[in-house]
C-alpha positions in Angstrom: 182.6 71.1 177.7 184.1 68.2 175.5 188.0 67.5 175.9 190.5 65.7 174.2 193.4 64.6 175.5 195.8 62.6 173.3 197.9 59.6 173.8 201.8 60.8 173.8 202.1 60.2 178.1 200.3 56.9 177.4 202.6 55.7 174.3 205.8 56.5 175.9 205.3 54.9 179.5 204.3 51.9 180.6 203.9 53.8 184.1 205.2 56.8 185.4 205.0 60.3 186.8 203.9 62.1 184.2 201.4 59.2 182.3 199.6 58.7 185.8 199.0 62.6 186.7 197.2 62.6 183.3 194.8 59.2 184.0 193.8 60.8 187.8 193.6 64.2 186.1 191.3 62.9 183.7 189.4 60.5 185.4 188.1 63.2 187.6 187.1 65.6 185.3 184.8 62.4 183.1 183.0 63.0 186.8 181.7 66.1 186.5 178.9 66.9 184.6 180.2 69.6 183.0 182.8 67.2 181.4 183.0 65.0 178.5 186.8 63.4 177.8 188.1 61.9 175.3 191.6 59.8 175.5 193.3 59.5 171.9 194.5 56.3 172.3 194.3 53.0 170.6 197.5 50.9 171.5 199.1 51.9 175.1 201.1 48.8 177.4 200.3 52.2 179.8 199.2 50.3 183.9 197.2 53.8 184.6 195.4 54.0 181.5 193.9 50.8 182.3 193.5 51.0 186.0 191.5 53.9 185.6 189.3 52.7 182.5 189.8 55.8 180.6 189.7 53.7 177.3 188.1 50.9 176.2 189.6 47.8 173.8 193.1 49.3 174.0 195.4 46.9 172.1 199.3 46.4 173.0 201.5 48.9 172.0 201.9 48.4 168.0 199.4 45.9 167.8 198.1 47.0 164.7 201.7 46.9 163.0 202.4 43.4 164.1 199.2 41.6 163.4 199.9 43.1 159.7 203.6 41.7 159.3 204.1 38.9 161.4 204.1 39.5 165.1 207.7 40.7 166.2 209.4 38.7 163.5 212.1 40.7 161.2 212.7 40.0 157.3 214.1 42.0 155.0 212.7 44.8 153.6 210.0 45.2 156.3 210.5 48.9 156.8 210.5 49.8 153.3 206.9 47.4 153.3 205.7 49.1 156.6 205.9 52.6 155.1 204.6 51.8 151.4 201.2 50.4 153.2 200.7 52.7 156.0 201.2 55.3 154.1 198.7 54.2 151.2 196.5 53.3 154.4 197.5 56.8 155.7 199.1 56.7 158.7 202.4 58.3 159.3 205.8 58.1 160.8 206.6 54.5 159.4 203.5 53.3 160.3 204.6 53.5 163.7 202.3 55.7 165.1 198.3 54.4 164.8 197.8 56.8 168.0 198.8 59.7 166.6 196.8 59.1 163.3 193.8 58.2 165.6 194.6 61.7 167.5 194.6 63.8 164.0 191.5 62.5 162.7 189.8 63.4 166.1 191.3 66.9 165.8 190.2 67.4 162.3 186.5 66.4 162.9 186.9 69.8 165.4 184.6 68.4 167.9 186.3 69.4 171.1 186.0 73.0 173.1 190.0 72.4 174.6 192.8 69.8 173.3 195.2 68.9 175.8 198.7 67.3 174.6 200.0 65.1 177.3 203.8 65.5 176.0 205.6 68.0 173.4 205.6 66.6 170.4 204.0 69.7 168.4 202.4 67.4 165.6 199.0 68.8 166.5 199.5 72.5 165.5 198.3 72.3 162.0 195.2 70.6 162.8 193.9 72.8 166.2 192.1 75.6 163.7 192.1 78.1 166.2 190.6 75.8 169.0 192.8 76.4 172.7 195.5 74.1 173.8 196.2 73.6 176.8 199.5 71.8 178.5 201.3 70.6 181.5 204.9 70.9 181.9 206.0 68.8 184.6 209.5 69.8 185.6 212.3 71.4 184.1 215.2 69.3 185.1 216.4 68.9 181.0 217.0 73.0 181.4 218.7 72.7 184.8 220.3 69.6 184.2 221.8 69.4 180.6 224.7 67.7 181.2 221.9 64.4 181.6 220.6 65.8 177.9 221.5 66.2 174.9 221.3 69.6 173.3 219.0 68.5 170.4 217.4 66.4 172.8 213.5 66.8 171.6 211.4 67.8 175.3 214.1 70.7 175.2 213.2 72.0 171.4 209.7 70.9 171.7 208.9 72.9 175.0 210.3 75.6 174.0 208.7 75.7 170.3 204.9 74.8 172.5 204.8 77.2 175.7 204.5 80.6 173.7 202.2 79.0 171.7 199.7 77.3 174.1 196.9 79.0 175.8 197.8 78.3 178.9 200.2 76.3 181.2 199.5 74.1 184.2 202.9 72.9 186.8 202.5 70.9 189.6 204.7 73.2 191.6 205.9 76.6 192.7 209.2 75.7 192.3 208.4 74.2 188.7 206.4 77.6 188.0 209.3 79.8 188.9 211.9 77.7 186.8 209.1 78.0 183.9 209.5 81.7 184.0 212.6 82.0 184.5 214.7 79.6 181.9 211.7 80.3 179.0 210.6 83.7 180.0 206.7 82.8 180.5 204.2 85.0 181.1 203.1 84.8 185.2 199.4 84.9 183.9 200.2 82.2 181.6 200.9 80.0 184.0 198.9 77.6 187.0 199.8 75.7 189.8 198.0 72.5 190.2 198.9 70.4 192.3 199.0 66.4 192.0 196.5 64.5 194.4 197.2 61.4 196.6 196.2 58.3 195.0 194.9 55.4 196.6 197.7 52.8 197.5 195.4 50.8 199.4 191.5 51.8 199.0 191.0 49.9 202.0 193.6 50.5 204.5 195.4 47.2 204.4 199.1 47.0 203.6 199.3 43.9 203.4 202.5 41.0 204.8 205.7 42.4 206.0 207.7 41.4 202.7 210.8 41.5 204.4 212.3 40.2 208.0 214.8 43.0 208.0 214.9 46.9 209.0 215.3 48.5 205.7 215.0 51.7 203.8 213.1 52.1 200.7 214.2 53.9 197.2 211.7 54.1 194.6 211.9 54.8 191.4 214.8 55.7 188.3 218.3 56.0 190.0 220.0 57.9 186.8 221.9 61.7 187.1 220.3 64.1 189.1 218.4 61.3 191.4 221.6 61.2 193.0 221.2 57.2 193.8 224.8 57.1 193.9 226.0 59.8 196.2 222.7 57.6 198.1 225.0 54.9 198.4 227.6 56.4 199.6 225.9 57.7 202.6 224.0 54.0 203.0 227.7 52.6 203.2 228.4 54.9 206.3 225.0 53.6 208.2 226.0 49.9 207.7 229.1 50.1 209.4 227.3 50.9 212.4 223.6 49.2 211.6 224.8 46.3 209.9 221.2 44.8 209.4 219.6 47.8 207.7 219.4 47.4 204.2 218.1 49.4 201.1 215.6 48.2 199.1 215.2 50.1 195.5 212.2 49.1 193.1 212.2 49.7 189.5 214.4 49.1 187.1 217.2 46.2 187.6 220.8 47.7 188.4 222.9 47.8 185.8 226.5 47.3 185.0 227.6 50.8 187.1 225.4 50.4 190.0 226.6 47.3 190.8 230.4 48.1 190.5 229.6 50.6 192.6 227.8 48.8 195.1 230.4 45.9 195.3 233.5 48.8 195.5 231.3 50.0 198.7 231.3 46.7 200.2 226.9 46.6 200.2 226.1 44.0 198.2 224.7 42.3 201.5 222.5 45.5 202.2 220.9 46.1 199.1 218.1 44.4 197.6 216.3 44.7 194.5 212.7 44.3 194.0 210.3 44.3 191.2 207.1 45.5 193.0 203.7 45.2 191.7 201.3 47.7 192.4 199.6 45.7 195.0 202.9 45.5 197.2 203.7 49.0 197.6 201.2 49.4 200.7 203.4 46.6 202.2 206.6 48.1 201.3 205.9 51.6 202.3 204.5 50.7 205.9 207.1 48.5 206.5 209.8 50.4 206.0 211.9 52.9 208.7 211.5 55.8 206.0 211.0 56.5 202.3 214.4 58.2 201.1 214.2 60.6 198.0 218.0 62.0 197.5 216.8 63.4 194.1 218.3 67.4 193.5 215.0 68.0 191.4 211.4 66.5 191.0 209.0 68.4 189.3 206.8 67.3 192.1 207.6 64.1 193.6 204.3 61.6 193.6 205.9 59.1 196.4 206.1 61.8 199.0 202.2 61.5 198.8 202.2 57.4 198.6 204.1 57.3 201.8 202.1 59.7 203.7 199.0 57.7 202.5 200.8 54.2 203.8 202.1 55.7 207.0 205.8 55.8 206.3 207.9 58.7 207.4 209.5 60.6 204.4 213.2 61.0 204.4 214.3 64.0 202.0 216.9 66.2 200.2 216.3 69.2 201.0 215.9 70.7 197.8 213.6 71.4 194.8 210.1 71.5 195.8 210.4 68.8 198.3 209.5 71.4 200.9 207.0 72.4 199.2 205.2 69.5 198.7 206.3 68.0 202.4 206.1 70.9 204.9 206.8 69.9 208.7 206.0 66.4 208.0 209.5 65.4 206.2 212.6 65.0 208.0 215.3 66.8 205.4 219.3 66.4 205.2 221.5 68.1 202.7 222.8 65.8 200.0 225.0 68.6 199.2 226.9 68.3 202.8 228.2 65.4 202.5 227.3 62.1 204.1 227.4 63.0 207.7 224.0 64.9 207.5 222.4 61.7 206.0 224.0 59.7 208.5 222.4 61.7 211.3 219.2 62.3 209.9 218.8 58.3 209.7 219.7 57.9 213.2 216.8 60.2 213.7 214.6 58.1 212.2 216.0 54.8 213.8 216.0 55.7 217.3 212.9 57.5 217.1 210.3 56.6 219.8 206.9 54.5 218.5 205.3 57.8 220.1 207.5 60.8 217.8 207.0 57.9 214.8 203.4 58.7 215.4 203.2 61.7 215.4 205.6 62.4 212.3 203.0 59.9 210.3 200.3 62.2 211.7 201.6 64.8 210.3 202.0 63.3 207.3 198.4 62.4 207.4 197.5 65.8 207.3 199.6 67.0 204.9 197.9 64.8 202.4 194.8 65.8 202.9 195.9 69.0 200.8 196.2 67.0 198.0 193.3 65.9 196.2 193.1 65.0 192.7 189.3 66.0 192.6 190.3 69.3 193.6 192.8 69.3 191.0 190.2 68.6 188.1 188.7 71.1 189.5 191.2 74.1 189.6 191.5 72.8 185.4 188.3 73.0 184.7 188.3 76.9 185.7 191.4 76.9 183.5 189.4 75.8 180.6 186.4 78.0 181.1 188.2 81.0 180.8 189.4 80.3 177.2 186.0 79.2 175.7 
């Protein structure tokens, strides 16, 4: 069976959720036989595309543009140049997007059984003739969250316009299937849970140095709207006064002008660190830490649950979304909703816990990721995309 994925998760991240499900997806199924993939991309900054060697000779992002006109410099008139000449050359969009052009002259040569989009931009439609498509919709926070959106905001138009259309649907979730059905009206046949798969942290068990000399616990990830990092903070101030060496460590992006009012009105700017991890110092982080905390109303799924079950770090949650779902009896869970008091306790919990009930909540957590496996994932697609050829 030939597939062809193309490039939209890989343009728009540089890592991410949604760009990484698609590099484990699909480097399992280029290892069955019955598989032959092929990745639309020419130009991706994208960490998973090249960890898992889906492509070869990828270029930077744009690298085709700038080596035409100059590198990153500006002069005037250089978008009315860009479009004359890309489009004599004819690619499209402002000569922006070389992917996409790459993508449509692998659809038109029509020699693929299934094309998968890895986002919603519809641009393929005219060019499937007849051929399947199937897609994954991750989550449907835009839809349940749209005071974070805007109401022309393009996942929201673009999802709608694409799920009557494709052949079928896959959702990391039961909760995400549910919300599929119920907010666009899908079809229940039209739609399959797959769950993600626990990727390899460390491959071979070591962690790595204690990064920090202080009791601390770790946030990872965006901290915009519905993450709830704020209302976070808020119940991190209350531990503090009474565990005044625990801190909160967040990764990702640095904080910006808001966060760090807010973190200086709550009197933590001693507590909380920043820290722009690399992939090789999330074993350490994880395994350190007293818990991973995900305050977050929604997740489509919620990948770090897995990568601190696989670096034996108990899993501190909001009980909410699918966070049950995917974490079972080996979470401990507090209701954002009730206020801070609920966190407060349910990190006391945690802190006093004895090295014996530690053990066996990581256990647990053991177990619960072996139910996620990415190979079994490919799998569970593959009979997807044998019923539609």
């Amino acid at each position: 069976m030939n597939l062809l994925f193309d490039y939209q998760a890989f343009e728009m991240q540089c890592f991410g959720g949604v760009s990484r499900s698609y590099a484990e997806l699909i480097f399992h199924l280029k290892k069955k036989e019955e598989c032959v993939c092929q990745v639309a991309v020419k130009e991706s900054d994208n960490i998973h595309l090249k960890e898992c060697g889906l492509v070869k000779d990828v270029k930077p992002l744009y690298y085709t543009h700038n080596k035409w006109f100059g590198g990153k410099r500006k002069f005037k008139g250089q978008r009315t140049l860009t479009r004359m000449v890309f489009g004599v050359m004819g690619y499209h969009n402002d000569g922006m997007s070389y992917n996409q052009d790459n993508c449509i002259k692998l659809l038109k040569r029509q020699r693929f059984d299934v094309f998968e989009p890895t986002f919603f931009d519809p641009y393929f439609l005219p060019y499937l003739k007849g051929k399947p498509f199937v897609m994954t919709v991750h989550d449907m926070i835009p839809e349940l969250f749209p005071q974070y959106f805007r109401k022309d905001d393009a996942q929201i138009l673009q999802k709608r316009k694409l799920c009557p259309l494709a052949s079928h649907i896959h959702v990391p979730s039961e909760k995400t299937k549910e919300d599929l059905i119920s907010i666009l009206n899908v079809s229940p046949d039209k739609v399959t849970v797959i769950p993600h798969g626990a990727s390899k942290i460390c491959p071979n068990g070591q962690f790595g140095e204690r990064l920090f000399d202080f009791p601390y616990l770790l946030y990872v990830g965006d901290r915009f709207g519905y993450k709830n990092f704020d209302l976070l903070l808020g119940g991190f101030a209350k531990v503090v006064k009474d565990y005044k060496d625990v801190h909160l460590v967040c990764t990702g992006k640095a904080f910006n002008d808001a966060e760090r009012r807010l973190i200086s009105d709550l009197n933590l700017g001693d507590n909380i660190v920043h820290f722009y991890a690399r992939q090789e110092s999330f074993g350490s982080l994880y395994h350190n830490a007293i818990a991973f905390v995900y305050p977050s109303a929604y997740e489509g799924f919620g990948l770090p649950i897995l990568e601190a079950f696989a670096c034996g770090c108990p899993v501190l949650l909001n009980e909410a979304s699918c966070f049950p779902e995917v974490g079972g009896d080996a979470a401990v869970y507090f209701d954002m909703d009730a206020g801070m008091q609920d966190f407060y306790e349910k990190f006391r919990y945690l802190y006093f816990m004895s090295a014996e009930d530690r053990a066996n909540l990581i256990e647990k957590g053991n177990e619960r990721l072996s139910k996620y496996s990415w190979d079994e994932s490919a799998r569970k697609l593959i009979t997807i995309y044998n019923g539609l050829v």
